[in-house]
N, C-alpha and C positions, 0 to 999 in steps of 0.2 A: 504494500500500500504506500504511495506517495502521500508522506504527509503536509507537503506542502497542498495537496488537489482536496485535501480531509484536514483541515484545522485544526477543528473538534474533538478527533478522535484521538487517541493513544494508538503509538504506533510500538511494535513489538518488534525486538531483533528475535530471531531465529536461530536455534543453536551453529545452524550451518552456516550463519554468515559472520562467524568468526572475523573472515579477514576485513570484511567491509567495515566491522567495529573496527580492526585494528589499523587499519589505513586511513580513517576517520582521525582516533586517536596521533596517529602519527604526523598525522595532515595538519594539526591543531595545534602540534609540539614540533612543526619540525624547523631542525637547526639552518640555520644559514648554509648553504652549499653544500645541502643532500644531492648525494651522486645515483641513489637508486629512486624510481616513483615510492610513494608510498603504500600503492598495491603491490609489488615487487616483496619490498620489503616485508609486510605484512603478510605475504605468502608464502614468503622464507620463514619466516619467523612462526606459523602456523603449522609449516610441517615439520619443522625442529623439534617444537611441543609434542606434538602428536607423537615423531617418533620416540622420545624422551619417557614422554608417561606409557610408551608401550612394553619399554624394560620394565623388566621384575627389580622392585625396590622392598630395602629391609624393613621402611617406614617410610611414614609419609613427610616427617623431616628430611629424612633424605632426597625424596623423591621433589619436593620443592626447592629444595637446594639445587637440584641436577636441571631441577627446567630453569629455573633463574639463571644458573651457569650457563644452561647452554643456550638461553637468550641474548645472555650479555655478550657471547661468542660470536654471533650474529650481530649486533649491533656494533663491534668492536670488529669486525671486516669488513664493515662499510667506514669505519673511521667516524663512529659513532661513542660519544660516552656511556658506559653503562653503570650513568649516574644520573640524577634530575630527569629531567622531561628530554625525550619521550618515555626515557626508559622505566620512568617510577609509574607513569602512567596505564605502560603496558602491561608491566609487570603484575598491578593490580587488577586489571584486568584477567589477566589470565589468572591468578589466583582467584578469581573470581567465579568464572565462568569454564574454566577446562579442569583445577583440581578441586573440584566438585566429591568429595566422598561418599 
């Protein structure tokens, strides 16, 4: 649903659009002379997770540690901090919305 064509109404993200949240988010935070879109980025950074939480974890401390890490590995190859905005933004996000227990 386009929310601008419906005002009124609440508009709901869907679990599968993931990266449209996170390209949004990135899009709202991002640094001066980002080198990748921020769909790009955000689709990288979608299947890093994904494959991340598909390892067997001892806990789920760990297991947030490892997607944290290996987001910030991502945003640290594109010459990205993984510190502040985007990254504090993304990061809650996906603790949000993907490590879901």
């Amino acid at each position: 649903m386009d929310a601008e064509k419906h005002p009124g109404q609440a508009v709901v993200i869907l679990d599968d659009d993931h990266i449209g949240v996170l390209s949004r988010i990135i899009r709202d935070h991002a640094p001066p002379g980002l080198t990748i879109t921020e769909r790009n980025l955000a689709e990288e950074i979608d299947k890093v997770v994904k494959r991340t939480l598909a390892k067997s974890w001892d806990n789920a401390d760990a297991r947030n540690r490892g997607v944290r890490h290996a987001t910030s590995a991502v945003f640290r190859r594109y010459l990205l901090k993984p510190v502040g905005e985007p990254f504090t933004s993304t990061v809650a996000y996906i603790e949000a919305h993907y490590l879901v227990d």
